[in-house]
C-alpha positions as CSV (number, residue, x, y, z in Angstrom):
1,X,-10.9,-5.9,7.5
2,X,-13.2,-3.1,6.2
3,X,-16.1,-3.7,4.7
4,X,-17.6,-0.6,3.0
5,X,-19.6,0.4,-0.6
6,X,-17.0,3.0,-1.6
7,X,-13.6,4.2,-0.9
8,X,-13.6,7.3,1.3
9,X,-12.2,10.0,-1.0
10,X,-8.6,10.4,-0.9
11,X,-8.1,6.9,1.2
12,X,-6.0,4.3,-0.3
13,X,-5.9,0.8,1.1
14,X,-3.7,-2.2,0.8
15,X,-5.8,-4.6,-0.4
16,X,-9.4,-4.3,-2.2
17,X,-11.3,-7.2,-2.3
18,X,-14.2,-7.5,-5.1
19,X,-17.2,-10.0,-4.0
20,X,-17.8,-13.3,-5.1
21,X,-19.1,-13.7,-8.3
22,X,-20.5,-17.1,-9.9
23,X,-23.4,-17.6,-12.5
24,X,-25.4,-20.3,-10.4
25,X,-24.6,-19.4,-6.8
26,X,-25.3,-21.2,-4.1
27,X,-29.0,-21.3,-2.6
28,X,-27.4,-21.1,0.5
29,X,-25.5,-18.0,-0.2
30,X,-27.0,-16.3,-3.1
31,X,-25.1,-13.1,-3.0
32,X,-22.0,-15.1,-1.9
33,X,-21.6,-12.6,0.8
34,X,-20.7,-14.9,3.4
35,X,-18.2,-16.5,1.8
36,X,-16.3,-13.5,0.2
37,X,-16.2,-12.1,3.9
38,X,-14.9,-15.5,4.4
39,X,-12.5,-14.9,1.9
40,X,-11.1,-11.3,2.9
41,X,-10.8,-12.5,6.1
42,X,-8.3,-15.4,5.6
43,X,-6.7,-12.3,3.2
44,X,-6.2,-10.1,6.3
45,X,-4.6,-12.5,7.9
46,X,-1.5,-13.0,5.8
47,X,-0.9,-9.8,4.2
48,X,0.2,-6.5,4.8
49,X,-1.9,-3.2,5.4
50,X,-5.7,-2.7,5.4
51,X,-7.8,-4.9,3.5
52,X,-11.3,-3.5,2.0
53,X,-14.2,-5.4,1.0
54,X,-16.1,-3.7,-1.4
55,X,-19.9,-3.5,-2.4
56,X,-21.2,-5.3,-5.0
57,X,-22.6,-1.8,-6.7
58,X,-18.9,-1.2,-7.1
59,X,-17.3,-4.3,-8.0
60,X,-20.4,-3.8,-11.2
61,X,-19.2,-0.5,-11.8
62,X,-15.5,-1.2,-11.8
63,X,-15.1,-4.4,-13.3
64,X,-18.2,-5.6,-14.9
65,X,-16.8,-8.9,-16.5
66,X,-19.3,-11.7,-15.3
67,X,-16.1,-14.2,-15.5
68,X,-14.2,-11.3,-12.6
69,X,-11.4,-10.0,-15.4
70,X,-11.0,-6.3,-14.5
71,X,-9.4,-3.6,-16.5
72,X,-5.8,-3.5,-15.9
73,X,-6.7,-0.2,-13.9
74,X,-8.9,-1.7,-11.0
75,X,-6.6,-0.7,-8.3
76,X,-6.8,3.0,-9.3
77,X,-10.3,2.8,-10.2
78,X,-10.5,1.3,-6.0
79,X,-7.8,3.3,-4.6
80,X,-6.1,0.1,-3.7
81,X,-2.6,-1.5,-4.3
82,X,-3.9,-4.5,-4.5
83,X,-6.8,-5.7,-5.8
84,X,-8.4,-9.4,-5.8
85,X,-11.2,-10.4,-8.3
86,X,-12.9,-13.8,-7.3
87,X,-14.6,-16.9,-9.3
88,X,-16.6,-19.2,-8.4
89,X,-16.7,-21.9,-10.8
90,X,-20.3,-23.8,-12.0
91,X,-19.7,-26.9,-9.9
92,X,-18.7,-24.7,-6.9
93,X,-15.4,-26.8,-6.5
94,X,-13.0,-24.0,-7.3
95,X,-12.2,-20.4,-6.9
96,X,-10.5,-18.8,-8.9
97,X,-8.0,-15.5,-7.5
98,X,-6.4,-12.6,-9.5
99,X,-4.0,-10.1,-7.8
100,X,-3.9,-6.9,-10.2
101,X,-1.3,-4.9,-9.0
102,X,-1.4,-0.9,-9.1
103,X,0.2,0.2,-12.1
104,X,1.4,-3.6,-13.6
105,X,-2.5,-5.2,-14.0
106,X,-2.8,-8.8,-13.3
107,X,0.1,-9.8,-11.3
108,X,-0.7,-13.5,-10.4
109,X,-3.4,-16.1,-11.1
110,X,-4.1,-19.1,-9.1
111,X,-7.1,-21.6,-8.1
112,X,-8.1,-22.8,-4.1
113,X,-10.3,-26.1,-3.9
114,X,-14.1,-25.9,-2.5
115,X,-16.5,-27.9,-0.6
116,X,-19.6,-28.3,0.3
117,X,-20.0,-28.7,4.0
118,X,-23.6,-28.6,5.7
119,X,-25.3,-26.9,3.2
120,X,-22.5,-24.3,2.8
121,X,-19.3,-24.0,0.5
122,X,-16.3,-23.4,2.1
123,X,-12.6,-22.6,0.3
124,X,-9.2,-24.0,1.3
125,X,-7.5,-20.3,2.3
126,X,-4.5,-22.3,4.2
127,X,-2.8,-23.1,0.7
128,X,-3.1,-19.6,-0.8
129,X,-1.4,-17.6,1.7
130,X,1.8,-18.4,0.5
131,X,0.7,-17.4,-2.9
132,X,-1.0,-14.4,-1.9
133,X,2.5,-13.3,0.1
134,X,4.3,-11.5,-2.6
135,X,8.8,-12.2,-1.6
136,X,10.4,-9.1,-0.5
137,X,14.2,-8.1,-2.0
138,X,15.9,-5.6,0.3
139,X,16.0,-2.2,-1.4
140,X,19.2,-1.4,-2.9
141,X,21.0,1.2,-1.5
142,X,21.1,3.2,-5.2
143,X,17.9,3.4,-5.3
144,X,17.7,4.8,-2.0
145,X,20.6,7.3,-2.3
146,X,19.0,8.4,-6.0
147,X,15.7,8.7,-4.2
148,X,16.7,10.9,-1.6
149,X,19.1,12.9,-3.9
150,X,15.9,14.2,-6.3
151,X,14.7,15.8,-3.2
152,X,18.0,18.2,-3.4
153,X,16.4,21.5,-5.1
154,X,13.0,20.6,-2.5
155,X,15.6,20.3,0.7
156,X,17.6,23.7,-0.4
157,X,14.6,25.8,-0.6
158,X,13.6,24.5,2.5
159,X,17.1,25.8,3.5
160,X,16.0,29.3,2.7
161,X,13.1,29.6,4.9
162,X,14.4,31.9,7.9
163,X,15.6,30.9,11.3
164,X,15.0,31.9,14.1
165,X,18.5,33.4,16.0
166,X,21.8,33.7,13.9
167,X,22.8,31.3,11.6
168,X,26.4,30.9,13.6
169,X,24.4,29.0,16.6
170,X,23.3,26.8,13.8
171,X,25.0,23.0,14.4
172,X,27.7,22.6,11.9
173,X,26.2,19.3,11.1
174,X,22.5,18.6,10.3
175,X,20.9,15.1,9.0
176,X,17.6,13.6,8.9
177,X,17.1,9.9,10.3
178,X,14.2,7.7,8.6
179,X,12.9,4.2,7.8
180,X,11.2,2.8,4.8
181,X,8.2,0.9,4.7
182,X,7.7,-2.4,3.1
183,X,6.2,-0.3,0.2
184,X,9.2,1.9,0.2
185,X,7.3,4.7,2.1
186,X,9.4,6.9,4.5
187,X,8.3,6.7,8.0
188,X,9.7,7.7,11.5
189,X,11.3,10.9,10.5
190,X,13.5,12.9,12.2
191,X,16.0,15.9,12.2
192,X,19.1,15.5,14.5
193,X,20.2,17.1,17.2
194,X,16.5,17.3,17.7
195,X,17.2,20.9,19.5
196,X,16.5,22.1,15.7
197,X,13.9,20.4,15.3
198,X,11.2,23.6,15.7
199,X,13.4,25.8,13.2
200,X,11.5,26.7,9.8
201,X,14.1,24.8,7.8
202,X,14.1,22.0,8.9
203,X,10.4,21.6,9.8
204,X,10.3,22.3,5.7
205,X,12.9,19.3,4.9
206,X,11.0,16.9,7.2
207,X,8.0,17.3,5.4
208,X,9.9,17.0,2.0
209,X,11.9,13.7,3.6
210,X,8.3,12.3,5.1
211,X,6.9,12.4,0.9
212,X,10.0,10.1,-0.3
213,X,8.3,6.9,-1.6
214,X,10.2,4.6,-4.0
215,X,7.0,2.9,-4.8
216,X,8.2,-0.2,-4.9
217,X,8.1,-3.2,-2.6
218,X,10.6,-4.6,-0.5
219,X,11.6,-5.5,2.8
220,X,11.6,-2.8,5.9
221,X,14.5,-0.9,5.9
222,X,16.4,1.9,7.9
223,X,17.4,3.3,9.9
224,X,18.9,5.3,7.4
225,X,21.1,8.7,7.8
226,X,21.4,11.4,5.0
227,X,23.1,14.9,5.7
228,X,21.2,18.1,5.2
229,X,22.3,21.7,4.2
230,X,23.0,23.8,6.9
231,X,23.8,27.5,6.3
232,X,21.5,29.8,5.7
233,X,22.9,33.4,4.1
234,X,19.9,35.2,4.0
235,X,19.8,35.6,7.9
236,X,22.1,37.7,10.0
């Protein structure tokens, strides 16, 4: 878990979670600091990716609603996929969670019991991990195939970078190997035969291959096999 005021620039994490807010808070935890560490730790424990706690300067700044309803944009506005706004209620016997998602807004609502034990409140995190857990489809293969395929007119100009030694020593066959992630993020890739691997080309279409990102969830997949374009005119 991270806790930091800001996003570092270009740095986008799984999970952003806003601090605690309330309109009497506890006298034990005024700022409810404690317990929104609490909080985003039980979340790091059952989801995927990094999870950020963010300041309270920027929760204000990014979704001032004193009741925690953001604008549908939060996770953009935190560089996040994910985003959790808390509330906790007068009598300090609920919390209330919304998961905005990045590009659909509020995604899910749902309420965890509290109590009051030694002088501190504490929330039931056991129950909403289950809710917090978002089920995984596998990714269809069309998707995947039509992903990979708008990468054609990036992969053939990659082709026309020059190699190093006639084309004719060139393998007949080329094709890249690669996972996706569970956010549908290539990972792992590779060019095969790997003696190849250091030729312009195909340094260019690994690059191109490592961007492809279906941007949607799912479960893991791969390892997954697409062929590439081989000859090369322009050299002798």
């Amino acid at each position: 878990m991270i806790l930091s005021p800001q996003p570092a620039r270009a740095e986008t994490v799984a999970w952003a979670v806003l601090p605690i807010r309330a309109k009497t808070p506890p006298t034990s935890d005024p700022t409810l600091l404690r317990l929104t560490e609490e909080i985003g730790r039980a979340v790091h424990e059952v989801v995927s990716g990094p999870v950020r706690v963010v300041s309270r300067e920027l929760r204000d700044e990014t979704c001032p609603s004193n009741e925690a309803r953001c604008p549908n944009d939060i996770t953009s506005l935190l560089r996040a996929e994910r985003a959790l706004s808390l509330w906790l209620d007068d009598g300090h016997g609920r919390l209330m969670l919304r998961v905005y998602r990045a590009l659909h807004g509020i995604e899910k609502e749902f309420e965890i019991p509290c109590t009051r034990q030694e002088g501190k409140i504490h929330c039931e995190t056991k129950s909403f991990a289950k809710k917090l857990r978002t089920p995984r489809a596998k990714l269809a293969p069309e998707e995947v195939n039509s992903a990979f395929g708008a990468l054609s007119a990036r992969l053939e100009a990659c082709r026309q970078r020059p190699v190093k030694g006639p084309t004719r020593k060139l393998p007949k066959k080329v094709e890249v190997r690669f996972e996706l992630d569970h956010r549908g993020r290539a990972t792992h890739v590779r060019i095969e035969p790997r003696r190849i691997q250091g030729q312009a080309p195909f340094q260019c279409m690994a690059r191109v291959v490592e961007e492809l990102d279906l941007r949607k969830d799912g479960r893991a997949l791969g390892p997954l096999r697409f062929p590439l374009p081989v000859s090369n005119p322009a050299s002798p």
